[in-house]
N, C-alpha and C positions, 0 to 999 in steps of 0.2 A: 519727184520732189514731194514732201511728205505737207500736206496743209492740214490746219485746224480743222476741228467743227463749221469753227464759226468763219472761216473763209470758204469751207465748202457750202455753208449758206449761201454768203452773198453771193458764191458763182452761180446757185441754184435759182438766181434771181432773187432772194429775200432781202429787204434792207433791214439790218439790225438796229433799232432804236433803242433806246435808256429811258425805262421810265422813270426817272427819279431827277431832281435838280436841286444844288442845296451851293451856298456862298462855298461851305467846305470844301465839296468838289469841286469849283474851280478854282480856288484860293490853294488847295493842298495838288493838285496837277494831275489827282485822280480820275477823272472826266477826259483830260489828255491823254493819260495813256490808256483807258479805255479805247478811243480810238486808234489810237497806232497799234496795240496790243490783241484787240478783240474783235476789230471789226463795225465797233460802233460808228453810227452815219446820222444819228439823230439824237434830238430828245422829244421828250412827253411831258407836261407837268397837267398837274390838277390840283384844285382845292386843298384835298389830303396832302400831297406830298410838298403844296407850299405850310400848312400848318406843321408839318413835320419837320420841315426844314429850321424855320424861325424861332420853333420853339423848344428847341431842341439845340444843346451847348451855347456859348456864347458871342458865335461869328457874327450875329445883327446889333450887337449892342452900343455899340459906337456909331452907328447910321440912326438905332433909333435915339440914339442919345440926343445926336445930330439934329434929325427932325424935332423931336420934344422940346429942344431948343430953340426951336423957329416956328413952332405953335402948330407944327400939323396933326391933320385929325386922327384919326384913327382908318378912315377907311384913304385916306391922303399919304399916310405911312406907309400902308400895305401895299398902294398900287407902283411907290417910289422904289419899296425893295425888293417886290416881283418881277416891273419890269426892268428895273436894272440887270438883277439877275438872269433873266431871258436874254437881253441884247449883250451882257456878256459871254453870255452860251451861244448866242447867233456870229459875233465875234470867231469865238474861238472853230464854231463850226464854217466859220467861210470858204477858209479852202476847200473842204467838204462839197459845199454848194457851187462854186466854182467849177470843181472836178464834174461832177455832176449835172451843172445846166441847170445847177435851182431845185434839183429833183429830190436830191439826198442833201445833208446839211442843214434839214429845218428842226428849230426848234418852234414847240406849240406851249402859248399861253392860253388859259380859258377864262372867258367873261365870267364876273359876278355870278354863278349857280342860280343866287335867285330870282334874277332876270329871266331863268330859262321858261316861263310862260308868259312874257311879253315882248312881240314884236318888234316894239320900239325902241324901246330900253337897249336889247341885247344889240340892235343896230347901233346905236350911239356909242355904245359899248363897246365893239366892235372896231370900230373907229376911232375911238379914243387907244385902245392899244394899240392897234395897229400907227400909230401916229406916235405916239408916248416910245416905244422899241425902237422904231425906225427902222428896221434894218429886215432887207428885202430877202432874208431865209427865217421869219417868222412865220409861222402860221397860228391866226386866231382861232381859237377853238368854240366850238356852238355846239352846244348838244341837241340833239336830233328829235326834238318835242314836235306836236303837230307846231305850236309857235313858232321852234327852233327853223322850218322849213323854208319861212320868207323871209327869215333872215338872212338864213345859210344864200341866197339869189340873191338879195340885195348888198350881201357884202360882195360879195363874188363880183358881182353886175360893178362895184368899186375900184375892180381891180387887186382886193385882198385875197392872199391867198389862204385856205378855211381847212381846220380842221375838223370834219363835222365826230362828235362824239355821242357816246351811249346810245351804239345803234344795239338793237337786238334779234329784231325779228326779219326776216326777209322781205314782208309787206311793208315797212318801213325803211327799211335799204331801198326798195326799188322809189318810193320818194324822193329820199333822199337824193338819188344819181340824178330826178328829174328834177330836184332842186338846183343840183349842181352845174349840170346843161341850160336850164334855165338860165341862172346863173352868168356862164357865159356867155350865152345869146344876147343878154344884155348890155354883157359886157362888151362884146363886139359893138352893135348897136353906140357906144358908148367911145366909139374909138381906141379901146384899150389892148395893149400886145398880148393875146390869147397865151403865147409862149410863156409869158413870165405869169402868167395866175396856177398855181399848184394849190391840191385839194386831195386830201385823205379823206378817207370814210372808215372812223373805227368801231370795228364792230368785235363785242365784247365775248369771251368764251368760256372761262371756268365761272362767273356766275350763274352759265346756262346750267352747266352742269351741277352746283352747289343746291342749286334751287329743283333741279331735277334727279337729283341722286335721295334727298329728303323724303321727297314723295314715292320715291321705288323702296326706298326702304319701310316705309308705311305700307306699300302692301307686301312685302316679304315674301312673297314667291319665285321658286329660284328663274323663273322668266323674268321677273321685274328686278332680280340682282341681277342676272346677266348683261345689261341695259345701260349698269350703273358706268358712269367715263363715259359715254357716247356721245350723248345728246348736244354738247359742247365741241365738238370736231365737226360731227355732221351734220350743224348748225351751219358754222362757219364755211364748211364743201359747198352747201347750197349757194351761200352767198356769193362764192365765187361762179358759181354758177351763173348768176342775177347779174355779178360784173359782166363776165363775159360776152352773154347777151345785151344786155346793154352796151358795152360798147363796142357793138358791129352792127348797126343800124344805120340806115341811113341819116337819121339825124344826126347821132354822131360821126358820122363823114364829113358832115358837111363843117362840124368844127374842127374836126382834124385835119383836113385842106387848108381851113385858118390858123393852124399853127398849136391850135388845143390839145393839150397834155391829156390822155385820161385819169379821172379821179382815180388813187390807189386803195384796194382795199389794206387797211392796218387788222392786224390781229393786234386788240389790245384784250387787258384781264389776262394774261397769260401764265403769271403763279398759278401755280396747283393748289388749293384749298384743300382737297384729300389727300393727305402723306403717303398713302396706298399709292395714290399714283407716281409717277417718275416725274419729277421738276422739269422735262425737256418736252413730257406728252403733246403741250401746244404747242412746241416748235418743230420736233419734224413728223408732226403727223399733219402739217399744216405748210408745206414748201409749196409753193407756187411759183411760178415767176410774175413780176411785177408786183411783189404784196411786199409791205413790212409789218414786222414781229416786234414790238414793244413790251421790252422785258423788264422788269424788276432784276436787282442785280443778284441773285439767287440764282434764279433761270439763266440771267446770261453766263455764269459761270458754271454753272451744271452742265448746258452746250457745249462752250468752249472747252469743260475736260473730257466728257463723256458724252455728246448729243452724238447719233448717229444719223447722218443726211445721205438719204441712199438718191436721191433726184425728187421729184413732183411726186409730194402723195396727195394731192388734192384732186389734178384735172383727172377724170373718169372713173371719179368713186361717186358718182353723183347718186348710181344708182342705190349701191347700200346707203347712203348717207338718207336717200327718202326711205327706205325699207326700217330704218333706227326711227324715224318719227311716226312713220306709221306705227310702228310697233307702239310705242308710245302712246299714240293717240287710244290703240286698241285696249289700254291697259287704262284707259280714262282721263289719262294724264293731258290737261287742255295745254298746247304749246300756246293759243293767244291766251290765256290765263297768266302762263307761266310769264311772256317776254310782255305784259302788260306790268306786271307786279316788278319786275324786274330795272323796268325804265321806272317805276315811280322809287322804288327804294333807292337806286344807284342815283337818283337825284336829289333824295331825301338825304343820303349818306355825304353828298359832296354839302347842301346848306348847310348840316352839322358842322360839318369841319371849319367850316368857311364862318361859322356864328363862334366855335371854338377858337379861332382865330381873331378874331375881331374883339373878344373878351378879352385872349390871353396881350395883344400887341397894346389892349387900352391899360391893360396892368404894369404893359413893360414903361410906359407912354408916364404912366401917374409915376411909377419909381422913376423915372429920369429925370422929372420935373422936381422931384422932392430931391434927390439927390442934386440938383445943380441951387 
């Protein structure tokens, strides 16, 4: 029997997620048949792709006319049409989550960006969406700041299930997973079903590579072009690496006897930034089992016609994958340099959008007023 790409994924253990979410796609049934067609089992949003969505044709016009008409704010607007949007995507993904055990089927909403260096803030936040959604295949998303790490425990410890985002570096993944167990432990502590709390850890790829290909080409020697597409795959190997280790320890034993799911690593950032490269490079030079692949709809379609999924290219490239960094290092290129700069831009990038948003919904907010 002849399967896609993108079912030989999922058999390879990948979950195929959709980064993108918009009123369109679920109003027009495109989002639907992504999943019966393609293998989709999740979604992703962010900052970006909710400014993208809103502001962009005219499917929020009538809700924002709506609220304008009942005097909401502007940041009161944005949380009513995001999470709506989300708990209609948690909706439409339930049998998803259902089949699945909760595991596959979630859609991720992400707190306020700017929150992301306050403790407090992004907890309340936190909680507020996860309570505003409702619906028990949400995952709230917290990006992976040193702040971001007693959050990402104290929602968990809630019983919320977290998306932890903008991870980059391996020193900050292995936090992260002891945020996560942490986390749990208190969630236990806490009397909550360890079963039902689900937790990704997305850790980011062609920026590694964008911001590391830059600097190879700055020193132009054919060792530092040879280099160029690396850094970004055997970034990500390592990290699986860091999962795996982590969780076969005895601490985590002692939550998986509880009922405790392990955190999944995501492969997010998954567009190719270099046209040079092939649209599919993050997905099957990155098959694992137990991971998901959060694609832009580019990537997921470039898969489904042409990905080729030979099995696991992850487990046992560990060793090239440090030989690519060393080499790197050897060539002066600092990786904590690079994946420091990285978490602060990828966080600088989401306020913008999120302040570009909050301009553009108070413009829509002023004409709907004027107009009624």
């Amino acid at each position: 029997m002849t399967t896609t790409p993108t079912q030989q994924l999922s058999a390879a253990g990948v979950s195929i997620w959709l980064d993108d979410l918009s009123r369109e796609r679920l109003s027009s049934g495109s989002l639907r048949k992504l999943i019966e067609e393609k293998n989709v089992v999740g979604v992703t949003t962010n900052p970006s792709i909710f400014h993208a969505a809103i502001t962009s044709g005219s499917d929020y016009d009538a809700k924002i006319a709506e609220l304008a008409a009942a005097g909401a704010s502007i940041e009161e607007t944005i949380f009513e049409i995001t999470t709506t949007d989300v708990a209609d995507a948690c909706d439409l993904f339930a049998p998803v989550a259902a089949a699945s055990k909760g595991v596959d089927g979630r859609v991720s909403i992400e707190v306020d960006p700017r929150l992301a260096w306050d403790t407090a803030a992004t907890i309340a936040e936190a909680k507020h969406l996860h309570a505003k959604v409702n619906k028990s295949n949400v995952h709230i998303k917290i990006p992976a700041t040193l702040e971001g790490l007693e959050a990402i425990t104290a929602t968990l410890a809630e019983g919320i299930s977290v998306n932890v985002t903008l991870i980059f570096s391996l020193e900050r993944y292995r936090a992260v997973i002891n945020a996560f167990q942490n986390g749990l432990e208190q969630a236990k502590e806490n009397g909550h079903d360890l079963s039902g709390i689900h937790s990704v850890a997305s850790f980011f790829v062609s920026r590694v590579d964008s911001e590391i290909d830059k600097r190879l080409d700055a020193i132009g020697t054919d060792e530092a072009k040879g280099l160029k597409g690396k850094a970004g795959v055997a970034n990500a190997r390592l990290a699986y690496q860091v999962h795996e280790e982590l969780f076969s320890t005895e601490r985590w034993g002692v939550l998986a006897d509880a009922g405790a799911l392990p955190q999944r690593p995501l492969w997010a950032s998954t567009g190719v930034k270099d046209p040079a490269y092939p649209d599919t490079l993050y997905v099957t030079e990155l098959v694992a089992p137990g991971v998901v692949n959060t694609m832009p709809e580019k990537t997921l379609d470039a898969t489904f016609d042409h990905g080729t999924v030979t099995g696991d290219t992850v487990t046992g490239s560990y060793e090239d994958a440090n030989a690519t960094l060393n080499a790197l290092d050897a060539l002066g290129i600092s990786y904590n340099e690079v994946v420091a700069l990285l978490e602060s831009e990828g966080l600088d990038k989401f306020v913008a959008s999120w302040k570009e948003l909050l301009a553009d919904v108070e413009g829509a907010l002023a004409s709907a007023r004027k107009a009624s």
